[in-house]
C-alpha positions, -999 to +999 in steps of 0.1 A: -261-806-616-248-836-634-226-809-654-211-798-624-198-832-612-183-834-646-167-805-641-154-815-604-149-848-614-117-832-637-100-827-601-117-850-576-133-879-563-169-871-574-203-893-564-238-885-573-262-895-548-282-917-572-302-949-578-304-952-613-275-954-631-285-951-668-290-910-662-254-903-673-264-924-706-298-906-708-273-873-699-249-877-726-276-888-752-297-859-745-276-831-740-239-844-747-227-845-712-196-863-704-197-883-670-172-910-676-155-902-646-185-896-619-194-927-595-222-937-582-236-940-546-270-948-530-294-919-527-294-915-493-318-890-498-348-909-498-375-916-469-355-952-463-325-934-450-323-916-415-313-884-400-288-908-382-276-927-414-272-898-436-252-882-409-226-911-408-230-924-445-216-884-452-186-883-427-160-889-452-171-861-477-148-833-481-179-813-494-214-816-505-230-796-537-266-802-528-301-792-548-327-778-523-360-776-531-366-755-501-349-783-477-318-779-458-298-811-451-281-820-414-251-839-430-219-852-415-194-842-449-168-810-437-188-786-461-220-782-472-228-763-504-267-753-511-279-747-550-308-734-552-328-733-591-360-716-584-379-695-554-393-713-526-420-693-512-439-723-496-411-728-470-422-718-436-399-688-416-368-707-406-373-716-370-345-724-347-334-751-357-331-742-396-312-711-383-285-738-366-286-755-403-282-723-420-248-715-401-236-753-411-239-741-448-207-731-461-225-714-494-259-708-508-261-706-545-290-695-569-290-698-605-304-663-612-302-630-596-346-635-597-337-666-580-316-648-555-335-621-543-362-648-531-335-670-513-314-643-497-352-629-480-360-662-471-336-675-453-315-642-441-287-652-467-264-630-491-258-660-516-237-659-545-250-662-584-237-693-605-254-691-641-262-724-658-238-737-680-251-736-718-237-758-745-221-744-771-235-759-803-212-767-834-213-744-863-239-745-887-242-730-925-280-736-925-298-705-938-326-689-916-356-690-924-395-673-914-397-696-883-402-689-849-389-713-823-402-719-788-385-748-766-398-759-733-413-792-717-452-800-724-468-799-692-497-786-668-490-769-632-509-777-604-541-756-617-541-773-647-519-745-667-495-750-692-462-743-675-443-729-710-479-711-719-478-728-755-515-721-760-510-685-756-486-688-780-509-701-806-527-683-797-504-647-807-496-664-836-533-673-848-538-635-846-509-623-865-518-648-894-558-637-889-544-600-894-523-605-925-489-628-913-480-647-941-452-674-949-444-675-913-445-709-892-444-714-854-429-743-843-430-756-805-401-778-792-402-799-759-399-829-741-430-846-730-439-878-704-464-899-715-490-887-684-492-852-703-495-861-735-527-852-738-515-820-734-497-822-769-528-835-788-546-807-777-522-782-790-522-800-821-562-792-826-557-757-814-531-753-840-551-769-873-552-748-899-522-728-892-486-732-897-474-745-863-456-776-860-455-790-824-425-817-822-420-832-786-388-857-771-365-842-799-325-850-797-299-823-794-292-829-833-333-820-842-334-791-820-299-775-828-310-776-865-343-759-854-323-729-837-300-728-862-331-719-888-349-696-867-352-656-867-373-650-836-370-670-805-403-666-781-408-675-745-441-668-722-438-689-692-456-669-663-480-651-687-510-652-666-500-665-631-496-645-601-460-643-595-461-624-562-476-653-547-461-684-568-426-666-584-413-701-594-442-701-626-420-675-637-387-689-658-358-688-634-330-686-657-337-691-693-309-716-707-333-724-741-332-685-747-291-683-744-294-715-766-317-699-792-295-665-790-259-687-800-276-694-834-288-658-840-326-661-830-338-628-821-359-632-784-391-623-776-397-632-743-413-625-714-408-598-688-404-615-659-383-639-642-344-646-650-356-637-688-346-602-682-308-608-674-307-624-708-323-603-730-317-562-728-347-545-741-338-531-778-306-540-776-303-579-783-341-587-780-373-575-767-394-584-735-429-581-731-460-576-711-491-584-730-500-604-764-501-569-779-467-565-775-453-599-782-473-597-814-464-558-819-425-566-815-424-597-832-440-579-859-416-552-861-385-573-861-404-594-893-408-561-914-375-550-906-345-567-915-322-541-906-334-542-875-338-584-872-294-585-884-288-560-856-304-576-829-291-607-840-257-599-839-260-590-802-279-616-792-248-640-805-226-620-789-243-615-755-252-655-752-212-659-748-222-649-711-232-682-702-208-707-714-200-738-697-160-727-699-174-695-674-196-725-655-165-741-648-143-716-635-170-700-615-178-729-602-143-737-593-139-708-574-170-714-555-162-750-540-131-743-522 
């Protein structure tokens, strides 16, 4: 979102409904986004504000690029544009008035085609697809090395879960060392609040013994280096839930996998989710089912390196799909 004002804020008046100002310095630190030119107004999105106050507080907007989380907003701005990130299965059947909302909105817009197929049903829309933008890192002469790289935040779903799965991936890895891996190390990237880190030292004691690092609240400079080393890129969120009833466990875009693809990691990832309009099976990557086939493809792409510089290749070349040049214009396009 906050790349997208950037990116509107090149040609127009842009403000971002927000209290706290220091996120375009948390933005910029984090992930090198430039929102010099974005203003700020009050989040009139909050409880405090009324139907009534949003209404008039909106009236001299040319247009609105909102995030739903299932929501649809009664504003008074001349266009309203709805961006959706992930499924929202727990919003009731649009009654009548959400169907008079509905025709207010001038565009609904997913992140994925998974993403889409969910919205479109639910609502009775035929929204458009906008892929996340994803940096493009600098260019790097560090070697690879025998690492595989997982990124994603450290954190428990409602069940008490990990949301990125980063115990079963200890626990695929424990395994292939237990059969015979050897001068191979797992390394688990993410950021982390300090409510779930418990979660991290227990990952640490499931990992002793082993050679898994787990490295949480990382810059952009720690974690480019880290996809910049690895061969094998490997991603499991949804592994184990039941996505027919709760399809948002499932990852609804992938931008870490695009990220881990621009340095040459080879993915591994999950079938499910927006993971399979990144990676084509065999031909940049691999998807899988089960722990026997992340471990039996992982394992194949580590014996052979013919193989591993193929799909490399192609998984450089295909993550060129989601730039944040293509964000822009798309994006463009869209808000008219």
């Amino acid at each position: 979102m906050l790349t997208a004002a950037s990116v509107l804020a090149k040609k127009h008046t842009v403000s971002l409904f927000w209290d706290d100002s220091s996120i375009l310095e948390k933005a910029r630190s984090r992930f090198g986004l430039d929102g010099d030119t974005i203003r700020f107004a009050p989040n009139i999105f909050t409880p405090k504000y009324s139907l009534l106050q949003r209404i008039l507080l909106t009236q001299d907007y040319d247009a609105i690029f909102y995030l739903s989380d299932g929501s649809i907003p009664l504003l008074g701005a001349k266009k309203l544009y709805l961006h959706f990130q992930f499924p929202v299965e727990w919003v009731q059947k649009p009654s009548l008035l959400s169907y008079f909302k509905i025709k207010r909105v001038n565009a609904f817009i997913c992140n994925s085609r998974f993403t889409k197929g969910y919205i479109d049903k639910k609502f009775g829309v035929k929204s458009k697809v906008l892929y996340p933008p994803v940096e493009r890192f600098s260019e790097s002469s560090l070697p690879k090395e025998n690492m595989i790289l997982s990124v994603g935040r450290f954190q428990k779903n409602s069940e008490g879960r990990l949301v990125k799965k980063q115990d079963v991936l200890i626990d695929t890895f424990k395994k292939m060392v237990d059969r015979g891996l050897k001068d191979w190390e797992l390394v688990l990237m993410g950021g982390v609040l300090e409510k779930d880190q418990e979660v991290v030292l227990s990952l640490k004691e499931n990992a002793k013994g082993y050679a898994i690092r787990i490295v949480s609240n990382v810059g952009m400079g720690v974690l480019h280096t880290a996809y910049c080393k690895a061969k094998i890129y490997w991603h499991a969120s949804g592994f184990g839930e039941d996505l027919k009833t709760h399809p948002e466990r499932a990852e609804h875009f992938g931008i870490s996998t695009v990220e881990a693809m621009q340095k040459g990691a080879v993915p591994v990832v999950i079938n499910a989710g927006g993971q399979k309009e990144i990676v084509a099976d065999g031909a940049n990557g691999y998807l899988w089912d089960t722990q026997e086939e992340l471990e039996k493809r992982t394992q194949k792409i580590i014996t052979d390196t013919s193989l591993w510089g193929k799909l490399s290749l192609e998984a450089i070349k295909d993550a060129q799909n989601f730039t944040k040049d293509r964000f822009a214009e798309e994006l463009t396009k869209l808000i008219v």
